[in-house]
DRENDO-1510 file (C-alpha; in Angstrom, 1 decimal, always signed):
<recs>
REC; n; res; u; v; w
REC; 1; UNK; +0.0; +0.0; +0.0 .
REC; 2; UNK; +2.6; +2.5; +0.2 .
REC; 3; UNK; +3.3; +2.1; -3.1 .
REC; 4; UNK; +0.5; +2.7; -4.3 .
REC; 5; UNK; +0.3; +5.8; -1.8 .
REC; 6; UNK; +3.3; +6.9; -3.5 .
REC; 7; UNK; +2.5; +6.7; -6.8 .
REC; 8; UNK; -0.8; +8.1; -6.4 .
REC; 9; UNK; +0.9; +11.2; -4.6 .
REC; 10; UNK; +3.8; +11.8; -7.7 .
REC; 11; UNK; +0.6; +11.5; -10.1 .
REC; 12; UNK; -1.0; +13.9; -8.2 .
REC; 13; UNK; +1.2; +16.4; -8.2 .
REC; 14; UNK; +2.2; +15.8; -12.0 .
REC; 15; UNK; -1.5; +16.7; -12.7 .
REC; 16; UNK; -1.3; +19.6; -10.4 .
REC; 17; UNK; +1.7; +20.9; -12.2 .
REC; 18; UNK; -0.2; +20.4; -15.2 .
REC; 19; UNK; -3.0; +22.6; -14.1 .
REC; 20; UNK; -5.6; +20.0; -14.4 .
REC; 21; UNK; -5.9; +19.9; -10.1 .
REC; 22; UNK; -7.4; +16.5; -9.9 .
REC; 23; UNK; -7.1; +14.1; -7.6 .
REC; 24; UNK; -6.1; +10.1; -7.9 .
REC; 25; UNK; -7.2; +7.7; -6.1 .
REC; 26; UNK; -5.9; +4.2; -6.9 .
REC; 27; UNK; -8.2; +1.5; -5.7 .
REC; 28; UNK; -8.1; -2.0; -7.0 .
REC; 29; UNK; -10.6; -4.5; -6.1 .
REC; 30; UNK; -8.2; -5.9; -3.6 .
REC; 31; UNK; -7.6; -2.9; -2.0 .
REC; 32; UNK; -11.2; -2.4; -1.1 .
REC; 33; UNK; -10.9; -6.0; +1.2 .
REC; 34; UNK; -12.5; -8.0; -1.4 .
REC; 35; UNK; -10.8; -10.5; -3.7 .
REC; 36; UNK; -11.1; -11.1; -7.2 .
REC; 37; UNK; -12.1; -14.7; -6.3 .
REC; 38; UNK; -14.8; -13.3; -3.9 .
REC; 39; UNK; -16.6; -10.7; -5.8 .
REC; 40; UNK; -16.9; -12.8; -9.0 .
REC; 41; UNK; -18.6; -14.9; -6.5 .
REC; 42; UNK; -21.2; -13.2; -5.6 .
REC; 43; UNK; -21.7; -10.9; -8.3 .
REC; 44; UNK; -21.0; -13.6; -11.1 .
REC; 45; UNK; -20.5; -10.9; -13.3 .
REC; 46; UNK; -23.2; -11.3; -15.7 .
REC; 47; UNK; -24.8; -7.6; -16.8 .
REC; 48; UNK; -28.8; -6.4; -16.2 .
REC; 49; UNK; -30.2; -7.5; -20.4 .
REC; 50; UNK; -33.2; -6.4; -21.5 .
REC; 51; UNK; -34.9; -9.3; -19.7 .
REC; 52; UNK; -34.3; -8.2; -16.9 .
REC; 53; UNK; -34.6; -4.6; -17.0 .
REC; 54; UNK; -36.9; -1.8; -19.1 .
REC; 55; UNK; -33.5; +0.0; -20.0 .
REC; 56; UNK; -30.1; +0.2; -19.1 .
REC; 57; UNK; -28.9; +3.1; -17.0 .
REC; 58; UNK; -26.1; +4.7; -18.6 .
REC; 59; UNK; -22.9; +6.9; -17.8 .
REC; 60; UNK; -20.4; +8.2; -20.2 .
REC; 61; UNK; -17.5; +9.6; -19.2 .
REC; 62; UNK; -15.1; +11.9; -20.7 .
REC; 63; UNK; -18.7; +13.1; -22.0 .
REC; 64; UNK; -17.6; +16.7; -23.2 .
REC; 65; UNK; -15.4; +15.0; -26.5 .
REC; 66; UNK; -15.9; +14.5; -29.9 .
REC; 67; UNK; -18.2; +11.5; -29.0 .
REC; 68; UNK; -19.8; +11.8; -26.0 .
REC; 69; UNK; -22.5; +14.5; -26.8 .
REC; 70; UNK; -23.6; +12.3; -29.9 .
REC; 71; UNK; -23.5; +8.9; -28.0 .
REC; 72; UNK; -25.9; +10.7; -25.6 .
REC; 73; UNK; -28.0; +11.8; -27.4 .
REC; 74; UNK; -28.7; +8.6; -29.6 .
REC; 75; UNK; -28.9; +6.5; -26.0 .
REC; 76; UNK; -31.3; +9.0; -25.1 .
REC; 77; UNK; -33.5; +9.0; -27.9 .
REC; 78; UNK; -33.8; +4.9; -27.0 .
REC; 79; UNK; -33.5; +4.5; -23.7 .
REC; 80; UNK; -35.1; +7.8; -22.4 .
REC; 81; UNK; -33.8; +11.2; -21.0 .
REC; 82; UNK; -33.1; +10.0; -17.9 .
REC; 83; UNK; -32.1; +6.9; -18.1 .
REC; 84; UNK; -28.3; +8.2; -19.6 .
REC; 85; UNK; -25.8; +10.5; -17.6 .
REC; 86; UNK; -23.2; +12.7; -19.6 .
REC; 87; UNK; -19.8; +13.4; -17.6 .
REC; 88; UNK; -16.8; +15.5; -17.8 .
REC; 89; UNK; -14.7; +17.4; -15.5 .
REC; 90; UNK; -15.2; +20.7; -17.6 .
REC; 91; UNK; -17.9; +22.7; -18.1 .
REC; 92; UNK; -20.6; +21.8; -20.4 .
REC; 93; UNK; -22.3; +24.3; -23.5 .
REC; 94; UNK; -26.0; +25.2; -22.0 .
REC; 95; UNK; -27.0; +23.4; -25.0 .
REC; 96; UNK; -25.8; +19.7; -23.4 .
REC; 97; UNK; -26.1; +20.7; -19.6 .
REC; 98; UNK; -29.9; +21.8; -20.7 .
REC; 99; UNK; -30.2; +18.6; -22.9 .
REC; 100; UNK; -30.2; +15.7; -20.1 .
REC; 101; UNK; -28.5; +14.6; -16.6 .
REC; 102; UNK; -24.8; +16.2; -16.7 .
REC; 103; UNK; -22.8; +15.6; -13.8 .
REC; 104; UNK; -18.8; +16.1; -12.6 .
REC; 105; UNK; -16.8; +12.9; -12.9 .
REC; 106; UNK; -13.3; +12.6; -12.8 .
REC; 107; UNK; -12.3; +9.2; -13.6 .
REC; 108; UNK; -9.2; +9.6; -11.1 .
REC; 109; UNK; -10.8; +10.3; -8.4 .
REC; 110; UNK; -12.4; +6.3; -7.5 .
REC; 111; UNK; -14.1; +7.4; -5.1 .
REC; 112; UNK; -15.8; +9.7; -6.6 .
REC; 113; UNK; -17.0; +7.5; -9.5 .
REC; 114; UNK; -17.9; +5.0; -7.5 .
REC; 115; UNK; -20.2; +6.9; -5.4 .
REC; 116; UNK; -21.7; +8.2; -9.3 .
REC; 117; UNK; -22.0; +4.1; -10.1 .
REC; 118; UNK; -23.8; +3.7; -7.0 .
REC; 119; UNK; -26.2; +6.2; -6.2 .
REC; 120; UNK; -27.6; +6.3; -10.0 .
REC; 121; UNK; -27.8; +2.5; -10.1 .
REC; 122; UNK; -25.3; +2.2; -13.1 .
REC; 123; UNK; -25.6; -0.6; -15.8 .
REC; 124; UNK; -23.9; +0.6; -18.9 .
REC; 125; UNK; -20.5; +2.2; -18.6 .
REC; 126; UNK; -18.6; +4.0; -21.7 .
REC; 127; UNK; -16.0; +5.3; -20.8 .
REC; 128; UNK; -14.3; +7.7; -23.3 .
REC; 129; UNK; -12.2; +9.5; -21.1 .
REC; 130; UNK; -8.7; +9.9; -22.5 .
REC; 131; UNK; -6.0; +11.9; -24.6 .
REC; 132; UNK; -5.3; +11.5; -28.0 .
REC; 133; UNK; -2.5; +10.6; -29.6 .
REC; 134; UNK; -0.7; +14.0; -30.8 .
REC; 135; UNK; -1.7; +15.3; -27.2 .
REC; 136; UNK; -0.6; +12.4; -25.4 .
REC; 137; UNK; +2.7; +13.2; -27.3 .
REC; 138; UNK; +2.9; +16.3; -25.8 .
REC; 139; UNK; +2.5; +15.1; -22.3 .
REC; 140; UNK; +3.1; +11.7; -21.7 .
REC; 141; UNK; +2.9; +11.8; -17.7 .
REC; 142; UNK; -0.4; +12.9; -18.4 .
REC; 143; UNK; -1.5; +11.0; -20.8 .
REC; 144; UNK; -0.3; +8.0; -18.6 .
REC; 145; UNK; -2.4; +9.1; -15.8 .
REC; 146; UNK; -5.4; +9.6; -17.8 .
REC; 147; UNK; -5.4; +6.3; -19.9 .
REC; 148; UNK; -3.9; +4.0; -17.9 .
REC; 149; UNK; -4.9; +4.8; -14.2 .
REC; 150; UNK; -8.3; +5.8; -15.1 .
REC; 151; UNK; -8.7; +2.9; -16.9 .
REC; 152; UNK; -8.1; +0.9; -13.9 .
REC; 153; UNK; -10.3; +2.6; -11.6 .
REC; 154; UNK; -13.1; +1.9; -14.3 .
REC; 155; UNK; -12.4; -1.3; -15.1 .
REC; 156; UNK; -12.7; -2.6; -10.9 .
REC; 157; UNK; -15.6; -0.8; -11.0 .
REC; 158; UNK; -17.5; -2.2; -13.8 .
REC; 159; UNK; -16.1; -5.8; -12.3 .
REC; 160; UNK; -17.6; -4.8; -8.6 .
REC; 161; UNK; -21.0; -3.3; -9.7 .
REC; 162; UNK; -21.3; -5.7; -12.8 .
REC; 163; UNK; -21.5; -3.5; -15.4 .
REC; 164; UNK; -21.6; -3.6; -19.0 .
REC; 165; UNK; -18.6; -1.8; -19.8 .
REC; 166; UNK; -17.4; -0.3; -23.6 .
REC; 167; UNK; -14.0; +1.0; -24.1 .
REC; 168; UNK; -12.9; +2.1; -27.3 .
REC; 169; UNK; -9.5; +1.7; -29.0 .
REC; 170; UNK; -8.3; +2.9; -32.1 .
REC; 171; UNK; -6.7; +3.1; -35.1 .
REC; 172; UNK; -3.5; +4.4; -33.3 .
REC; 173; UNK; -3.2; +0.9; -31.2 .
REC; 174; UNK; -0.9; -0.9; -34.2 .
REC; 175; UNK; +2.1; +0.0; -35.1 .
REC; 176; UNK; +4.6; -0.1; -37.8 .
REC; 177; UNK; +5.3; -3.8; -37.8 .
REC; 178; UNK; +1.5; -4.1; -37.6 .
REC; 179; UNK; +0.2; -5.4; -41.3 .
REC; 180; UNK; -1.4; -2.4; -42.8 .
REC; 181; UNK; -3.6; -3.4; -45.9 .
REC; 182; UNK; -5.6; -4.7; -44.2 .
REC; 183; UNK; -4.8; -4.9; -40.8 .
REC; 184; UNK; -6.3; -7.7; -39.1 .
REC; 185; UNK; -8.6; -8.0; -35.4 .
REC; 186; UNK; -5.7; -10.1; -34.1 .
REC; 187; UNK; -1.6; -9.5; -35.1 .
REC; 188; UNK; +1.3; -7.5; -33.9 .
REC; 189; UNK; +0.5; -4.6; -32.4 .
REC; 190; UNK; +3.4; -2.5; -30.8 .
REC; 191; UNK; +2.6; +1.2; -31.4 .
REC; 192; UNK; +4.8; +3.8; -30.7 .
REC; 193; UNK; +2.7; +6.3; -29.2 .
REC; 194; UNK; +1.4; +6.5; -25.3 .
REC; 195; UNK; -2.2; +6.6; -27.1 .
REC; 196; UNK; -2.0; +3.3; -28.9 .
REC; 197; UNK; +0.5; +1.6; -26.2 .
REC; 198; UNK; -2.6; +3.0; -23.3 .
REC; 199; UNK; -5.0; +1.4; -25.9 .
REC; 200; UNK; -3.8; -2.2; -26.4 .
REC; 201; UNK; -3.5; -2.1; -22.5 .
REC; 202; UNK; -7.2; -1.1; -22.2 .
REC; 203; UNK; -7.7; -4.2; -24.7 .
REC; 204; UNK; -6.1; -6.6; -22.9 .
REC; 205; UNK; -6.8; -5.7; -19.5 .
REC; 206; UNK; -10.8; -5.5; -20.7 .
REC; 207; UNK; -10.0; -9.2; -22.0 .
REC; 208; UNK; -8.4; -10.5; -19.0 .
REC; 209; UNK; -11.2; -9.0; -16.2 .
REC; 210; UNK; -14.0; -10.8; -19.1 .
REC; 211; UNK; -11.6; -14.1; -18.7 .
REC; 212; UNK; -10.7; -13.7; -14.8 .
REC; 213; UNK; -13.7; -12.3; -13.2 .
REC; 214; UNK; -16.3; -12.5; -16.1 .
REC; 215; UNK; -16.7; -9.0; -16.9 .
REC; 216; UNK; -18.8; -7.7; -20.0 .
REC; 217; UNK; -15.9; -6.3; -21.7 .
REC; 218; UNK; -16.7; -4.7; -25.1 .
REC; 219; UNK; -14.0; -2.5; -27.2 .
REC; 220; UNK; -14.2; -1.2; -31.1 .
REC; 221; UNK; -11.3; -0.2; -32.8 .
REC; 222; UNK; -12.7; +3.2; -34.4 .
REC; 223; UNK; -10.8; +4.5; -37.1 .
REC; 224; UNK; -10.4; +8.4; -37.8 .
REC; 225; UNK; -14.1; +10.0; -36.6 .
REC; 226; UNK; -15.4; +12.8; -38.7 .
REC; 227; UNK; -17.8; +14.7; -37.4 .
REC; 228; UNK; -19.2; +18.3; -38.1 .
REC; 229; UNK; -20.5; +19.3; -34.2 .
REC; 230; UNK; -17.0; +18.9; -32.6 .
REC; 231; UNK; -13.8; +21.0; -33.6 .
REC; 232; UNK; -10.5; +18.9; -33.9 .
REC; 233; UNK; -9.3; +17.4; -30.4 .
REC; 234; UNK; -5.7; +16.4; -31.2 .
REC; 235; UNK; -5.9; +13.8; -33.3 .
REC; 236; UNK; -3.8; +12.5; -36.1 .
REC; 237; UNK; -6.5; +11.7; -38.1 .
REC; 238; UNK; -8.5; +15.7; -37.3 .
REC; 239; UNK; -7.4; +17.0; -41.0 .
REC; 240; UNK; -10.3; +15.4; -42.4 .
REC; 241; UNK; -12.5; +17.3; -39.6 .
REC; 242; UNK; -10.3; +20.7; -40.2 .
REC; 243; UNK; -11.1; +20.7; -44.0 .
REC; 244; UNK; -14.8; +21.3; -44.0 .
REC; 245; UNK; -14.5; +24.5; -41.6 .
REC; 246; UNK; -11.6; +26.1; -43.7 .
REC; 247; UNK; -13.1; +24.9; -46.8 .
REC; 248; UNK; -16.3; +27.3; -45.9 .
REC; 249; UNK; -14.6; +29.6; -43.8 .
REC; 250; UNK; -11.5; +31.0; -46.2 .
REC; 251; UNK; -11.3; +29.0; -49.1 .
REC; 252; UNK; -8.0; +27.4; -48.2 .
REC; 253; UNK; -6.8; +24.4; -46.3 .
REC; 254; UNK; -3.1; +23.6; -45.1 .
REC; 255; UNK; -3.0; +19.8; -44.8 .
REC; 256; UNK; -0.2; +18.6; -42.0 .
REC; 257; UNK; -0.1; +15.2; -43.8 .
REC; 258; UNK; +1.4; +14.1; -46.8 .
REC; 259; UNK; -1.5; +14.2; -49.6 .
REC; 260; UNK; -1.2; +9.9; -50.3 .
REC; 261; UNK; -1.4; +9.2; -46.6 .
REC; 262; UNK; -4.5; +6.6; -46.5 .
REC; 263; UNK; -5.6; +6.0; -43.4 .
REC; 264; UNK; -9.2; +4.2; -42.8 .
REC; 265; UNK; -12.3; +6.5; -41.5 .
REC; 266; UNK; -15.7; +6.7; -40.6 .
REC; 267; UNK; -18.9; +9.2; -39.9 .
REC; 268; UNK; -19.4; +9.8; -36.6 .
REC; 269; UNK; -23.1; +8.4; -37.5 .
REC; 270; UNK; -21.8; +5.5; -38.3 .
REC; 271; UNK; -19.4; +5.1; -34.9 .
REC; 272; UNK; -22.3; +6.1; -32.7 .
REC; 273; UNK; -24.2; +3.2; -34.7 .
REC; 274; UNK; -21.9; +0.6; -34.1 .
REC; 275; UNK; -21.2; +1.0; -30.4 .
REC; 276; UNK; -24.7; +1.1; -29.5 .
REC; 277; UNK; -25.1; -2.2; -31.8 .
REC; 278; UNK; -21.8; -4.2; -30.0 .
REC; 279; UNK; -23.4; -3.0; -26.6 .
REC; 280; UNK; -27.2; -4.1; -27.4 .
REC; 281; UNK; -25.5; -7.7; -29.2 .
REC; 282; UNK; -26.2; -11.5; -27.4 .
REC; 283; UNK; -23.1; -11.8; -25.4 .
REC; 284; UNK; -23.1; -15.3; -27.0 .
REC; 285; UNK; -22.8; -13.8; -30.6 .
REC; 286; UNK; -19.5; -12.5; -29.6 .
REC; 287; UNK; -16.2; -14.4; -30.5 .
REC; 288; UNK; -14.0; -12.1; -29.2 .
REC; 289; UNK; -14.1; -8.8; -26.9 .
REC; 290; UNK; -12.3; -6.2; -29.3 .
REC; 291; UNK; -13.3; -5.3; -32.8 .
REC; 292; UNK; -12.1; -3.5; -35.7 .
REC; 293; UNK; -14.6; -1.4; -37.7 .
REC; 294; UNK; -14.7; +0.2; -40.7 .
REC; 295; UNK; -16.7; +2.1; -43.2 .
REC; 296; UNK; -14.0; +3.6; -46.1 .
REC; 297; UNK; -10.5; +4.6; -46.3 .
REC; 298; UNK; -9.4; +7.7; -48.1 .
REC; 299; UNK; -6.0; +10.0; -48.3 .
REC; 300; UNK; -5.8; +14.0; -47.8 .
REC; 301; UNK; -6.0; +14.4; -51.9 .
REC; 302; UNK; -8.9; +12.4; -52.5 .
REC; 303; UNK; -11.1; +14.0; -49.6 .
REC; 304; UNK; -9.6; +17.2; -50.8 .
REC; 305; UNK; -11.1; +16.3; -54.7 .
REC; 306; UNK; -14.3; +15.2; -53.0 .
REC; 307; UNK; -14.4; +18.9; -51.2 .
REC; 308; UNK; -14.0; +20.8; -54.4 .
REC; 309; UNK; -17.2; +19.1; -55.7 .
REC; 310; UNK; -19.0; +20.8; -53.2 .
REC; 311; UNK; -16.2; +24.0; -53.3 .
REC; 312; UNK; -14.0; +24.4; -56.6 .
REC; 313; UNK; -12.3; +27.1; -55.5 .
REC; 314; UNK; -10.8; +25.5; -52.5 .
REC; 315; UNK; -6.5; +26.0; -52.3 .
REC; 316; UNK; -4.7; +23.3; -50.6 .
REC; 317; UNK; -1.4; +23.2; -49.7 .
REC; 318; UNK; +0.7; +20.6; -47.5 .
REC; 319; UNK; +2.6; +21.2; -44.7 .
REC; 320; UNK; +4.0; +18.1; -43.3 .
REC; 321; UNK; +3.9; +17.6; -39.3 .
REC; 322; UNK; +6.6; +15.8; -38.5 .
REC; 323; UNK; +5.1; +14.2; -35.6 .
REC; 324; UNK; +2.3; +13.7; -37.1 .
REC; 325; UNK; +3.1; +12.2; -40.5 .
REC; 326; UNK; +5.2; +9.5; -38.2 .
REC; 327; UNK; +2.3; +8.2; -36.4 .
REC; 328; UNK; +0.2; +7.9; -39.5 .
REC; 329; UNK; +2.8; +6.2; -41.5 .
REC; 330; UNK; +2.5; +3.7; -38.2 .
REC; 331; UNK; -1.3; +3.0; -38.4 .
REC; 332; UNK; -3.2; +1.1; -40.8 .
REC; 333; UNK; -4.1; +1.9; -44.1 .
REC; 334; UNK; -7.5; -0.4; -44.2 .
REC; 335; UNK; -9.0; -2.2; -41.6 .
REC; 336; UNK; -10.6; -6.2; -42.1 .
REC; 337; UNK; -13.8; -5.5; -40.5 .
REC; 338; UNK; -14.9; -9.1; -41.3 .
REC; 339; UNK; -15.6; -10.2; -37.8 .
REC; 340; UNK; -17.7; -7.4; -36.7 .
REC; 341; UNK; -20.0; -8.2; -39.9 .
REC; 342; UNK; -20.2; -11.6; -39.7 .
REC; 343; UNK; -21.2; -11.7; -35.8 .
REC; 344; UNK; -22.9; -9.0; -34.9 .
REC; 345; UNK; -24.4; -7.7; -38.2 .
REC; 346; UNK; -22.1; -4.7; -38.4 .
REC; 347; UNK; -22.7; -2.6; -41.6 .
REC; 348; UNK; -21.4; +1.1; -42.4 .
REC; 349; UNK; -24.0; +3.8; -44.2 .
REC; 350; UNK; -21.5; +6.1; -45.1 .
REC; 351; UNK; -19.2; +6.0; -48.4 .
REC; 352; UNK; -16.7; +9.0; -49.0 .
REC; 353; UNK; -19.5; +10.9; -51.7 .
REC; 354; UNK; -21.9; +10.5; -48.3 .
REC; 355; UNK; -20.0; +11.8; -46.2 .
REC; 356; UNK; -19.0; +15.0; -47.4 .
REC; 357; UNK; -22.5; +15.6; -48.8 .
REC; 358; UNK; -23.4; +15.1; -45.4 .
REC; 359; UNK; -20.7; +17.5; -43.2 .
REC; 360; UNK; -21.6; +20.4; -46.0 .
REC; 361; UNK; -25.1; +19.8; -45.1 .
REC; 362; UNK; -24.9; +19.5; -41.4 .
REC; 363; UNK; -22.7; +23.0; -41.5 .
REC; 364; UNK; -24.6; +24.8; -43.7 .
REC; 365; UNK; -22.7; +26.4; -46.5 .
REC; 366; UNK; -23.3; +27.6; -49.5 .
REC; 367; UNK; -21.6; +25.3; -51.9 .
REC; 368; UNK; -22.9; +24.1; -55.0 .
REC; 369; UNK; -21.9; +20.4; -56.6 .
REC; 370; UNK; -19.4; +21.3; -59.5 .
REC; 371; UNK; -20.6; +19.3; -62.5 .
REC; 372; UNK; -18.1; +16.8; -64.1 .
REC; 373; UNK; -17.8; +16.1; -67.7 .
</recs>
């Protein structure tokens, strides 16, 4: 226990230092003067179904994100209003906190999350909390704490309170001795980034507490998100997010990959779709606990063609980010989705022509389709 005292103190005070004041609290199920062996036990770790319950009662953390806000709002829609808790530790738009139950969660602070699990009688967990990858380059220590420690304290959680539990991984968790086209649910992995090395440690972790204790452990490897209500968070993949506002608001784009950088993507439609549809599937449809999923792949110039459809005038230029360009020459180039179709129905909705049509609809411009001889 000192240790872990000690740790949690040097965390502590890296968070401090980075002005995000938050507290850790670093409790594993042990710690708490329950073993493993006893709580799967008596909880047998099996989560509330439809069966047995009207609805699920759901919290998201790390709410606030390019996801969160959307996930909420579709779990609403099915589950009702009240029935699915958005949390952050910043501030919501009046347009969320006004929207359904928002609370303050930190995911370091177990306590504190446990208390939220409890009193709300908690079912479904997703847990998005975390930095991305050209962030978490930026600050590792931080990234670390977020990721990794928060995962844990989520993760003994979900095992003590039997919850359903989603985690999502990413692109970013292969690396470059990863095959890339197309990249397989199961090979090497070994990415060089604290995102992706904090994601295949969510994965396995998730896969060992299903194996060990029984936990209903569900992960999706997303691909780059595109979305039109969030702005860029960070991520490698944000160009094709950053194209659409600069398309409409100057004309011009500077692209900080290299144009023939392919890299698989998806509508955020299309996310939200899937994770609802791996969370609602038979447990006993599932071969395996972690996912790929895909819907198209695409590089900088041919999104960039696609755009000038909509906006012929549009100038782009390229100005390679070193960083950057490194961690998407790591990642995969197309994802084998296979699995996810053939057990649990997965389909996409969105093709590239979709897609686009779709963000310049959603933020209103005035572009006209260029016709093409």
């Amino acid at each position: 226990m000192p240790i872990v005292k000690s740790v949690s103190r040097a965390v502590n005070q890296l968070l401090q230092s980075s002005g995000c004041g938050c507290g850790i609290s670093v409790v594993p199920i042990r710690c708490l003067g329950i073993s493993p062996r006893q709580v799967a036990s008596d909880a047998s770790f099996h989560s509330v179904s439809f069966s047995e319950s009207d609805h699920p009662r759901v919290l998201i953390t790390g709410g606030l994100g390019q996801l969160g806000v959307g996930l909420a709002k579709l779990l609403r829609k099915r589950f009702g209003k009240n029935n699915v808790i958005l949390s952050d530790i910043r501030k919501p738009a009046d347009n969320v906190f006004y929207s359904g139950p928002f609370i303050y969660s930190d995911i370091l602070d177990y306590k504190n999350l446990r208390e939220i699990v409890v009193n709300n009688r908690i079912t479904w967990l997703f847990h998005y909390s975390a930095l991305l990858s050209a962030v978490g380059e930026a600050n590792v220590p931080l990234a670390r704490a977020v990721n990794i420690t928060g995962l844990h304290n989520v993760l003994d959680i979900a095992a003590e309170h039997n919850l359903r539990l989603f985690v999502p991984s990413t692109i970013g968790a292969f690396g470059p001795t990863s095959p890339r086209d197309p990249t397989p649910d199961l090979c090497i992995q070994r990415p060089r980034t604290i995102y992706g090395v904090s994601k295949v440690h969510a994965e396995l972790m998730g896969e060992y507490y299903h194996y060990r204790y029984g936990l209903d452990f569900r992960c999706l490897r997303y691909p780059g998100i595109i979305s039109a209500d969030s702005q860029p968070g960070g991520g490698t993949t944000d160009y094709a997010v950053q194209i659409f506002h600069d398309a409409i608001k100057t004309g011009k784009f500077q692209c900080n990959l290299k144009p023939d950088t392919r890299l698989p993507m998806m509508y955020i439609d299309d996310c939200l779709k899937a994770t609802l549809e791996v969370m609602e599937a038979p447990a006993e449809a599932l071969s395996m606990r972690t996912y790929n999923i895909s819907a198209m792949s695409f590089t900088p110039e041919e999104l960039a063609q696609e755009v000038q459809k909509h906006i012929p005038e549009l100038q782009v230029t390229y100005s390679v980010d070193v960083v950057r360009q490194a961690i998407a020459d790591s990642w995969p180039m197309n994802f084998d989705d296979s699995n996810a179709r053939k057990d649990w129905g997965w389909k996409h909705d969105y093709d590239l022509p979709e897609l686009v049509t779709t963000m310049f609809g959603f933020l209103g411009s005035d572009s006209r389709i260029a016709q093409a001889n």
